[in-house]
N, C-alpha and C positions, 0 to 999 in steps of 0.2 A: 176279186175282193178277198184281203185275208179277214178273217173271224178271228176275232178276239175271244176266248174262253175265261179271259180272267177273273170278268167277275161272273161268269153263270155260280149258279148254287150247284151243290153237290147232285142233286137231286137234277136239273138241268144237264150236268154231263156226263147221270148215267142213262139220261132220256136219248142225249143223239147215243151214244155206247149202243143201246139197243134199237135204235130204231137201225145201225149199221150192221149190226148184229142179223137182225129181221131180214135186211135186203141180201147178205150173203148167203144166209140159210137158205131163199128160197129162188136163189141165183138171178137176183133181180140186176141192172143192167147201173143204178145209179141209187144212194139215199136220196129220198124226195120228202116231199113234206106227208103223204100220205105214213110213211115210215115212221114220221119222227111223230104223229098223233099217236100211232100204236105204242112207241117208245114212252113217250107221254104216261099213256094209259097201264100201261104195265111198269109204270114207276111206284113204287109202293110208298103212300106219305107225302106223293106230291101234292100241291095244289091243284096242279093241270089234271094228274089226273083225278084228283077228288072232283072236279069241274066235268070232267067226262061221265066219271059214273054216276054223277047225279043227274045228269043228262039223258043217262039210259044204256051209254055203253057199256059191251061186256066184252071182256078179253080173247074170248073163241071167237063168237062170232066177227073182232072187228079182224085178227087174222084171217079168215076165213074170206071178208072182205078185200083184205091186202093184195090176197093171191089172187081174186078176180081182175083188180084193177094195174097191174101189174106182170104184162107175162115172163115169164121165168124162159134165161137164157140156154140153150144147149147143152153149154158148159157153164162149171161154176169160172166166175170171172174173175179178176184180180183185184189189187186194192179198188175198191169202189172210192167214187168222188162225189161229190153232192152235188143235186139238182143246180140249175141257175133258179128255179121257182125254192128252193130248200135256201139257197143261198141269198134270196133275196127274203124270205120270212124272218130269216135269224138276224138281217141286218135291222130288218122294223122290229126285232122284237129287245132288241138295246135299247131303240129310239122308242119304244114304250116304256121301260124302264124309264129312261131319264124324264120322259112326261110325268111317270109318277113320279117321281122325283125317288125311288130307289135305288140303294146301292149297288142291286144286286142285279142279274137275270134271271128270275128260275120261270119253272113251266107255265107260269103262269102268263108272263112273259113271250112265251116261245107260242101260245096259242093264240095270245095276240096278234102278236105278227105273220101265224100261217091264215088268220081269218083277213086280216089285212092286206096284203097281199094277192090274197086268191089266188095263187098261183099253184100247181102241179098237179094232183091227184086228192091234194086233201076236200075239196070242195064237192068232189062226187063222194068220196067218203061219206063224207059228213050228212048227204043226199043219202045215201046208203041208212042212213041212221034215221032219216029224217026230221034231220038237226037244221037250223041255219046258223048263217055266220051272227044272226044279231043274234041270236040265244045262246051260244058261247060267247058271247061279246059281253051279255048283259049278265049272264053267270061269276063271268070273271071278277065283273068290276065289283058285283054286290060281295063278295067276300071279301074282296080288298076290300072295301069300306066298310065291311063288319071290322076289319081289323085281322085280318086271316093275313098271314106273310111264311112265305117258304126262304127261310133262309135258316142254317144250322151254324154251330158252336165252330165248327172247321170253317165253313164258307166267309164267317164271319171274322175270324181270326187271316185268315187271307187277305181279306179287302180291307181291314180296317187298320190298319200301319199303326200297329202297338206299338206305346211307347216298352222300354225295359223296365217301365214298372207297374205299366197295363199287365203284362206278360207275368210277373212274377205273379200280381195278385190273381192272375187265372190259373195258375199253376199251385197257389197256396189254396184256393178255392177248390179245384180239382180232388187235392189229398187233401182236405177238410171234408167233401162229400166220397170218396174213396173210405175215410177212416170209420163215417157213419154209416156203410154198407148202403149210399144212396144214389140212385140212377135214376134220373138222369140229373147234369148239377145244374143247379137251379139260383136263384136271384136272390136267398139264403146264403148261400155257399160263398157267393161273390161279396158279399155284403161284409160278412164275417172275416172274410179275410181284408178289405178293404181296412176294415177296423182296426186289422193290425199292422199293417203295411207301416213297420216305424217310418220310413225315407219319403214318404208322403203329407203331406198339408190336412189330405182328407183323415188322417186319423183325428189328428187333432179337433179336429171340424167336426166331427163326430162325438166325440168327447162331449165339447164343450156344448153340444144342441141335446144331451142328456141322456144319447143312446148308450144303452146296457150290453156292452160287447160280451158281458159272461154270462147274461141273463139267455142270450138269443145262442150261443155254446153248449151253454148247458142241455135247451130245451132241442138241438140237434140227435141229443143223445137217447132220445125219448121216442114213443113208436109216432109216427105219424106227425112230424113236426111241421108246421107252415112254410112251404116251400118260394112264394112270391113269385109260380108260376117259372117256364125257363127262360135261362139265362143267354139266351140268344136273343131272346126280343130285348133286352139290357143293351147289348152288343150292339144290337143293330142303331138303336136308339142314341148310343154313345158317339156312334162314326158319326151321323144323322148332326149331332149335337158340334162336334170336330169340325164339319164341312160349315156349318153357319158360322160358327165362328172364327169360318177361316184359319185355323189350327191344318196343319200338314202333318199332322200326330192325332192317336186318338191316344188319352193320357186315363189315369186313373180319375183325376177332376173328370172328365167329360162321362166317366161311368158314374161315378156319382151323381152327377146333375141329373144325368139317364134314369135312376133310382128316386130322384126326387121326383121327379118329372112323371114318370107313371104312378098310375092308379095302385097297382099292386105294392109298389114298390114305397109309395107313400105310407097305402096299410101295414108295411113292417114296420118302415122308422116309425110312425105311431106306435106301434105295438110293444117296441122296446124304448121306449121313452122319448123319443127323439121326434124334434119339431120339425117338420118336412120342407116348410118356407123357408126357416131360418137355413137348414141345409144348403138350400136353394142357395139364395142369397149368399153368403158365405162362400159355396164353391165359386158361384160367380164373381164375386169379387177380387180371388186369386185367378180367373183365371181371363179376368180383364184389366190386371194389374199392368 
């Protein structure tokens, strides 16, 4: 079976990097799934492994476990290949993705489908822990429906087939939070530049629903400005938005409606004048014309 990488999350492929990372260091014979938890786990930022360590796992010890259930070869071996039990987790862990109906893969994903599966050495691990597979099961799912998503600004930009002037307004957003010494950019950032985007509808649209493009400028320049949270859950929500409407582009309309459409993102267009339905409505209009 080939593996598709394209759409994991960043976060997702630096989890197998290191789970292969793991198995050469300690001249293991194959990446297995037992590897790719530890990889998981020593992802810093992931979900999966936010899901491990609230579970109880710790980073020494679960190494420590690795080398027991895995004897170390002679010599160190050559390019390693992944398990058929690794290779069969990564393939349920897409097929979890698309159930959630996600664009992405990240860890969250990938623990799905090694609990799924059962397969290789992650299941005495996890015995090791005295974890079950339905308590990383029922971990995962309650943070996804809190709303919790691993996906970033890059991963996003990958999977979501920007239009040329998706692109630009990420780029004018970028040196907009660049010029205000602001990290990371945030739903602000995009917004403002949205605003000005002349070669777009949604300037216009914006205008006319009463939003104050020099009021929300000005107040960037200020310490501690409302950020509307980042701009990758916008992103993600945009593609999200693209796919329903059957669009094979995600465009600058499908970020705005993405803006209208959140909570957050509603509290700014209020904040600077602007009536968040009428947004609504309007983008949609152009973009089922």
């Amino acid at each position: 079976m080939v593996i598709e990488f394209g759409r994991y999350s960043q976060h997702a492929l630096r989890a197998i990097r290191l789970a292969r990372m793991l198995a050469e260091q300690h001249r293991h014979r194959e990446v297995d799934t037992g590897h790719l938890v530890v990889g998981i786990l020593g992802e810093d930022g992931s979900l999966g492994g936010r899901v491990l360590r609230e579970l109880g796992f710790k980073s020494r010890r679960a190494e420590s476990v690795l080398e027991r259930l895995y004897p170390a070869q002679p010599e160190a071996p050559g390019a390693l290949d992944f398990s058929e039990p690794l290779r069969d987790a990564l393939r349920l862990a897409i097929d979890e993705a698309h159930w959630l109906a996600h664009h992405y893969v990240g860890t969250e994903h990938q623990l799905l489908g090694i609990v799924r599966s059962g397969g290789g050495q992650a299941p005495a691990f996890f015995r090791e822990h005295d974890i079950s597979a339905d308590q990383v099961r029922r971990m995962v799912r309650r943070l996804i429906q809190s709303g919790v998503m691993e996906i970033d600004l890059e991963s996003a930009r990958a999977m979501g087939r920007l239009s040329e002037l998706s692109r630009r307004a990420l780029n004018a957003a970028e040196h907009v939070a660049r010029q205000n010494g602001h990290d990371p950019l945030s739903l602000v950032h995009l917004l403002l530049a949205i605003s000005q985007e002349q070669r777009s509808p949604c300037r216009a649209i914006l205008a006319e629903s009463g939003f104050r493009a020099e009021d929300l400028k000005t107040s960037l320049s200020k310490p501690n400005p409302p950020t509307g949270g980042p701009v990758d859950v916008i992103l993600y929500g945009a593609v999200e938005q693209a796919d329903r409407l059957g669009s094979s582009y995600t465009g600058i309309d499908h970020m705005l409606l993405a803006i209208s459409l959140h909570v957050r993102g509603r509290r700014i267009l209020q904040m600077y004048g602007a009536a968040p339905k009428q947004v609504e409505r309007r983008v949609r209009d152009i973009i089922e014309c």
